[in-house]
C-alpha positions as CSV (number, residue, x, y, z in Angstrom):
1,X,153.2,302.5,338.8
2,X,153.3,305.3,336.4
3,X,150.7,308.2,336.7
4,X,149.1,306.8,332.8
5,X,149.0,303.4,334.7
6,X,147.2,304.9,337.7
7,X,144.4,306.5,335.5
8,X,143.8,303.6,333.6
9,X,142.9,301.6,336.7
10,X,141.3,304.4,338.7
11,X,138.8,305.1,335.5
12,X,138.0,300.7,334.7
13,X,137.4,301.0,338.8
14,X,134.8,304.5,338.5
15,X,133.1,302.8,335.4
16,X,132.7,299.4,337.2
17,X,131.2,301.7,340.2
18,X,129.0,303.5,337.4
19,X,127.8,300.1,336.0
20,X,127.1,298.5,338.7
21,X,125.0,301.2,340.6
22,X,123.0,301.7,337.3
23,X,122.3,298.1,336.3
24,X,121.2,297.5,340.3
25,X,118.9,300.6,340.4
26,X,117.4,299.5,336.9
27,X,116.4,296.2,338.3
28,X,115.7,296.9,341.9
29,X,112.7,299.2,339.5
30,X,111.8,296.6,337.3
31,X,108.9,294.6,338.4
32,X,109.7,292.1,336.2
33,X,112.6,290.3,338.1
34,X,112.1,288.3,340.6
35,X,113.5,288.8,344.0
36,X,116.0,285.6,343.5
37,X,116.9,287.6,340.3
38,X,117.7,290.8,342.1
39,X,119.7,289.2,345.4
40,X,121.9,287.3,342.7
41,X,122.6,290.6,340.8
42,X,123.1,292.8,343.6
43,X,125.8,290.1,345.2
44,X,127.3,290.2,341.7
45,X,127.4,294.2,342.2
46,X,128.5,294.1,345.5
47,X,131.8,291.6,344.8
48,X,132.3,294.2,341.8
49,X,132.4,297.2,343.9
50,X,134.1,295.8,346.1
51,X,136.9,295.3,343.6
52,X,136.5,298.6,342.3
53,X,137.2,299.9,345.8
54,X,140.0,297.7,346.4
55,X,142.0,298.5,342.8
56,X,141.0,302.5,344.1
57,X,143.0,301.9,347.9
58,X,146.0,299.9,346.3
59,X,146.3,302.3,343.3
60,X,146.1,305.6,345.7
61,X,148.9,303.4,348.0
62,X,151.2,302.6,345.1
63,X,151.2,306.3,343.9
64,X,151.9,307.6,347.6
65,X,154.5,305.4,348.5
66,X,156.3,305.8,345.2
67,X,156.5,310.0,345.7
68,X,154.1,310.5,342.5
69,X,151.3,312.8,343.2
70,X,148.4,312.5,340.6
């Protein structure tokens, strides 16, 4: 994986975590939704940070085991 590569994924995986943690925070404060609305979303948010997490372990791997700091 080439350092370019690496920065590509770790930024789509910090603006997933960045999404996410907005959109949950906007709607765990609305009053609006209702709480079906809000357990759906933040299982949505969870599976997507999870991702995010996941693409952020196997990207710092790859780099380590191929020598390439950065």
């Amino acid at each position: 994986m080439t350092r370019t590569q690496a920065i590509v994924l770790r930024t789509a995986a910090g603006w997933t975590f960045y999404i996410w943690m907005t959109r949950i925070w906007n709607i765990v404060q609305d009053p609006g939704h209702s709480t079906g609305f809000k357990v759906v979303h933040s299982a949505l948010a969870l599976v997507s940070v999870a991702f995010a997490v996941a693409i952020l372990v196997i990207t710092s791997k790859n780099r380590r085991r191929t020598g390439v700091s950065g």
